[in-house]
C-alpha positions in Angstrom: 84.4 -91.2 144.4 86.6 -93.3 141.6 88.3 -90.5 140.1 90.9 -90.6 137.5 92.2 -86.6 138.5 91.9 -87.5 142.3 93.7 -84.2 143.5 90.7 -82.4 141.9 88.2 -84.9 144.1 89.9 -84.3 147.0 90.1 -80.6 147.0 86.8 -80.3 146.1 85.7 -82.0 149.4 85.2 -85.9 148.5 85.5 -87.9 151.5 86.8 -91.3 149.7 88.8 -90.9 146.9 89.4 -93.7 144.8 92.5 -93.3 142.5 91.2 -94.7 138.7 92.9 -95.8 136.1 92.7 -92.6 132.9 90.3 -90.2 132.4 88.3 -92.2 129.5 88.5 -95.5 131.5 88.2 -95.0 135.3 87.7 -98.5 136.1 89.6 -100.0 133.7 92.8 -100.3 131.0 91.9 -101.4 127.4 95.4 -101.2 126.9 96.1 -104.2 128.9 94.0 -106.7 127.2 90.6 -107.9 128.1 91.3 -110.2 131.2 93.4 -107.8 132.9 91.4 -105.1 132.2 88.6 -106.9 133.6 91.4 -107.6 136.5 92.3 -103.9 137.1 88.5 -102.9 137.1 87.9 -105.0 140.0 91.0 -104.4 141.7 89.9 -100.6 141.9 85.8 -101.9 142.8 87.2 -103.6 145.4 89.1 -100.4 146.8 86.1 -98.3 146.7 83.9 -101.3 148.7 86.5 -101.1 151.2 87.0 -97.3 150.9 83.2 -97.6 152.2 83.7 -99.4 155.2 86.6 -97.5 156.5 86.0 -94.5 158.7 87.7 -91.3 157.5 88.3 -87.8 159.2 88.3 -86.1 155.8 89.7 -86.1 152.5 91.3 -89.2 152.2 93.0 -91.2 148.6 92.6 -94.8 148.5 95.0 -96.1 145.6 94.2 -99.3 144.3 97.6 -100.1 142.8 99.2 -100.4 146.3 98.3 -104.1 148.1 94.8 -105.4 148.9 94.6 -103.5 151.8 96.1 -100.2 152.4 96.2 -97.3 154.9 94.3 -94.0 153.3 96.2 -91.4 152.4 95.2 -88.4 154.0 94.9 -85.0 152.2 96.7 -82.1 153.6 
């Protein structure tokens, strides 16, 4: 799940959290201009692909504005 209010996602018992970007733009940042929106929407696809493939025990936040690859962060 690609959620801009991940601590909500995860309490409520999503497996893969995907941290977005704002509540009226998940994938995305207007703000930023149209190429690096179009950069920051794919940076946080690309999380949620690999979010896929990843085995989790449970909750777990994957934040796309922390390096290409990156441990899950597990909820407690």
């Amino acid at each position: 799940m690609i959620s801009a209010i991940y601590t909500f996602a995860m309490t409520t018992g999503a497996n893969r959290v995907i941290r977005g970007a704002r509540i009226e733009h998940v994938c995305g940042d207007p703000s930023l201009g149209p190429e690096k929106d179009y950069a920051y929407g794919m940076r946080i696809v690309r999380k949620a692909l690999h979010a896929i493939t990843v085995e989790v025990p449970g909750p777990t936040l994957f934040d796309p504005q922390v390096g290409d690859i990156q441990e899950p962060i597990h909820a407690s």
